[in-house]
C-alpha positions in Angstrom: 86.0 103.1 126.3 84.9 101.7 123.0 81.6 101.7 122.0 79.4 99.5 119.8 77.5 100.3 116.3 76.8 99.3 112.6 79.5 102.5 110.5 80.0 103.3 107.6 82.9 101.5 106.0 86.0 103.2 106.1 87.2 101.9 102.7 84.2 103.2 100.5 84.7 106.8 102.9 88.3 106.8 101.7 87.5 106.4 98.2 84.9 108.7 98.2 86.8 111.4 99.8 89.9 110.5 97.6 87.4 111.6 94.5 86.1 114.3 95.6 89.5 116.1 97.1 90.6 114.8 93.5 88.2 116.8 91.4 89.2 120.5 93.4 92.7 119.2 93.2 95.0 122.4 91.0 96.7 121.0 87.8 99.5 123.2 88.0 101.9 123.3 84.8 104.9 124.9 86.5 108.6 123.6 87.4 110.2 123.9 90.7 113.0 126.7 90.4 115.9 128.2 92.7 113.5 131.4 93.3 110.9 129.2 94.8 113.2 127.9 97.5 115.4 130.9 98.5 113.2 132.4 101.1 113.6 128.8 103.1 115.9 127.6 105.8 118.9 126.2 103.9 118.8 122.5 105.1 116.0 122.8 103.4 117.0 124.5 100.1 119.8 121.8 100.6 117.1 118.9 100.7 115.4 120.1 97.7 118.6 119.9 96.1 119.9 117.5 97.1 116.4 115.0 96.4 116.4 116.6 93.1 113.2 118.3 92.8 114.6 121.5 91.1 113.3 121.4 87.7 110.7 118.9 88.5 107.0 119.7 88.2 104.8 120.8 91.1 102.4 118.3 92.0 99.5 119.6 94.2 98.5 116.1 95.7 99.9 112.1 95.5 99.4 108.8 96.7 102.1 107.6 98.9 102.0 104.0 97.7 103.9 102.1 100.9 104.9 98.7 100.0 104.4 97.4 103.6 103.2 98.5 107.1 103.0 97.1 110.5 101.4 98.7 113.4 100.3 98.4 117.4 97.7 99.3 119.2 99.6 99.8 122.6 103.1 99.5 123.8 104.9 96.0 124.3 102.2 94.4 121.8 103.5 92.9 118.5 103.7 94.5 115.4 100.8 93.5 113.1 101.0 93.3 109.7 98.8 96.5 107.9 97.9 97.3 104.4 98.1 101.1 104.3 96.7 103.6 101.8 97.4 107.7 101.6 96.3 110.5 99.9 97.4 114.1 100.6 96.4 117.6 98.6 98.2 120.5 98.9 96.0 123.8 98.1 93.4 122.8 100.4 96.0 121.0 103.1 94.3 117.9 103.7 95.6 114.0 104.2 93.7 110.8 103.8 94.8 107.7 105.0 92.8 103.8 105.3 94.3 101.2 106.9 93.3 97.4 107.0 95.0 94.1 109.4 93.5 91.4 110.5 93.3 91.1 114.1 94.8 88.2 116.2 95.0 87.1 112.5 90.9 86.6 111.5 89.2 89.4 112.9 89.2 92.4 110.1 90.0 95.8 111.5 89.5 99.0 109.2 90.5 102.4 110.3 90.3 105.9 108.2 92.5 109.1 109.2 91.2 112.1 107.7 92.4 115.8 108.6 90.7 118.6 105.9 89.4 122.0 106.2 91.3 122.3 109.7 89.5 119.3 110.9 90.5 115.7 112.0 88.2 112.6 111.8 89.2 109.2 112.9 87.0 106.2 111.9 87.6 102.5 113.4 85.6 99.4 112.6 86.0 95.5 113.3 84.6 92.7 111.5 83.3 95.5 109.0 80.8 96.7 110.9 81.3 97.4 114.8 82.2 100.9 115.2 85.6 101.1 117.6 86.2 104.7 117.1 84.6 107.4 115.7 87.2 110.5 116.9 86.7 113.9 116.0 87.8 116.5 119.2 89.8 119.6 118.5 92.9 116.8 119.0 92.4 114.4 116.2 92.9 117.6 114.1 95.9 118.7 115.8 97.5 115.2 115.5 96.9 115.2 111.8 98.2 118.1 111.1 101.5 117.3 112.5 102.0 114.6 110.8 100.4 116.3 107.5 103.5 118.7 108.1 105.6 116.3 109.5 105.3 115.0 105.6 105.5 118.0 104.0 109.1 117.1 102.6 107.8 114.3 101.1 105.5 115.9 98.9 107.9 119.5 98.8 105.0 121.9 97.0 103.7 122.1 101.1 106.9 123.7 101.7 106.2 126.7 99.9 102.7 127.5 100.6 101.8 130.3 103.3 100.1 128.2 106.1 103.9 126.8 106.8 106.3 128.9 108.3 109.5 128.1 108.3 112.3 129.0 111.1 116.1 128.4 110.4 118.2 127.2 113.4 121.3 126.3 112.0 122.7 124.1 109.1 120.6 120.7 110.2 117.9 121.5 111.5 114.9 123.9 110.8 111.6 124.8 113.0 108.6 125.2 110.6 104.9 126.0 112.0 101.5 124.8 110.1 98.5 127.6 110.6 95.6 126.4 109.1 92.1 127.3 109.8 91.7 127.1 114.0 94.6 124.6 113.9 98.6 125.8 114.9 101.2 123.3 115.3 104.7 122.9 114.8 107.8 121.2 115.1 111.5 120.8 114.0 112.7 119.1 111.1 116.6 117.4 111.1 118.8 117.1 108.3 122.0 115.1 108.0 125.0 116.2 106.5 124.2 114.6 102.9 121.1 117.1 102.9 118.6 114.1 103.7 115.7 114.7 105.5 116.2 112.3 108.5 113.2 113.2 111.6 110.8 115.2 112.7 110.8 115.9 116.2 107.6 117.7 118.2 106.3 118.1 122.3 102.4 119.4 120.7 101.1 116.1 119.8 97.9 115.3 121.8 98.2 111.7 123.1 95.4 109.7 124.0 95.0 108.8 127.7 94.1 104.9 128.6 91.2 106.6 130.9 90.3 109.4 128.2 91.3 112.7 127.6 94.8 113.4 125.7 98.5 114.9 127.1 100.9 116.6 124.9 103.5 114.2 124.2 107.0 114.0 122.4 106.3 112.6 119.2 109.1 111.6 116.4 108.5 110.3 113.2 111.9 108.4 111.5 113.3 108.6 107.8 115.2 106.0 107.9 116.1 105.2 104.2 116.1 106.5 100.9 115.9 105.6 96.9 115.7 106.5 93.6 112.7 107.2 92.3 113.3 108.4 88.4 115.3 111.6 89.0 114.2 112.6 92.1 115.2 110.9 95.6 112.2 110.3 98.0 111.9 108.2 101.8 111.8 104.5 101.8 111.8 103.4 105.5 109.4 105.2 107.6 109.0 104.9 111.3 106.4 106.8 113.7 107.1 107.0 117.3 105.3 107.9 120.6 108.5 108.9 123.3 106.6 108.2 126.6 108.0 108.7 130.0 108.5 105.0 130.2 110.4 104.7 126.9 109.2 104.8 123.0 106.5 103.7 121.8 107.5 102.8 118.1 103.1 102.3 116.7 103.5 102.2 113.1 106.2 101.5 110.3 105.7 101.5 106.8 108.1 101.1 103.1 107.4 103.3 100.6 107.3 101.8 97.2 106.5 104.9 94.8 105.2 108.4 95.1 102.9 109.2 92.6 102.8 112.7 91.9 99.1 113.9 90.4 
């Protein structure tokens, strides 16, 4: 059940943490090359390729600007239009998103996702100060951690850092792992035959239960499009998705307009 109380504001938390993950943030001066990718599964090699990040510089965090975003709180409910904004790092893995809609069209809901230092936080507030959710179980961080891995393609220095570990299974599809701190997930990224990464597919996402608690459930998240961005290639359409028992659960969709590498 949801409880109660004057929060924080999840917009001046977001910027805050945005600084201060920005200041530990490594400047790294080095270019992606063929020896940094050879030890991965080869859709993958075959992504970086093909998206054109050989030669390009590594970038240890970015904002994923997205252009527009919907979401839905439960199943069968319509889409509601959301103003979405993401940071993730990449030495110290950690993601920071912060949401904002208006519910039933006046009523302003504010929600921040954090997962750092192998721990998840999710904040939720309406009418800028009634606390909805303030979630920080063992589960929070292993959802955020999938889906920090889940886009690890997206920003492709997580790809070669040690707390992923990548599994080949044959020429379109890969397994990878993330071990971070207390926190081991994984799942299994798909390829199609242009070398586009296309889904991520995984059964170890905790699901939150109407009455409380969480089930592992099959969770997918959609790369539906691409563009050009400069000389690289990076996602446009973007689609998460719960798969319940009783069909999918489609809960958030976003464009992306730019990645901007840091």
């Amino acid at each position: 059940m949801p409880y109660f109380t004057v929060c924080p504001s999840p917009k001046k938390l977001y910027i805050k943490e945005v600084k201060q993950f920005m200041l530990t943030a490594e400047y790294i001066q080095k270019l992606f090359a063929e020896h940094d990718i050879e030890h991965l599964p080869q859709p993958v090699q075959k992504y970086f390729r093909y998206c054109g990040f050989i030669g390009q510089p590594k970038s240890d965090c970015a904002q994923i600007v997205w252009d527009q975003s919907h979401i839905r709180m439960r199943p069968n409910q319509k889409m509601m239009r959301l103003k979405t904004y993401q940071h993730n790092f990449v030495s110290e893995p950690s993601r920071l998103a912060y949401m904002r809609a208006n519910m039933l069209g006046v009523i302003p809901f504010e929600g921040r996702d954090k997962y750092h230092n192998g721990q998840g936080h999710m904040l939720g507030t309406l009418a800028r100060m009634i606390k909805i959710f303030d979630q920080k179980d063992l589960e929070i961080a292993q959802g955020g951690a999938i889906v920090l891995l889940a886009e690890s393609l997206l920003l492709p220095l997580y790809a070669i850092q040690p707390y992923i570990h990548w599994e080949p299974i044959d020429e379109f599809t890969a397994k990878a792992r993330f071990i971070h701190k207390d926190v081991d997930v994984g799942g299994t990224f798909h390829f199609n035959a242009l070398g586009e990464y296309i889904r991520f597919t995984t059964n170890e996402r905790p699901y939150s239960l109407p009455g409380g608690g969480y089930e592992l459930t099959p969770y997918t998240i959609q790369i539906r499009s691409y563009q050009q961005q400069g000389d690289i290639r990076i996602a446009k359409e973007v689609a998460a998705i719960w798969n319940l028992p009783q069909g999918d659960y489609e809960y958030w969709k976003g464009t992306v307009k730019e990645i901007r590498f840091q």
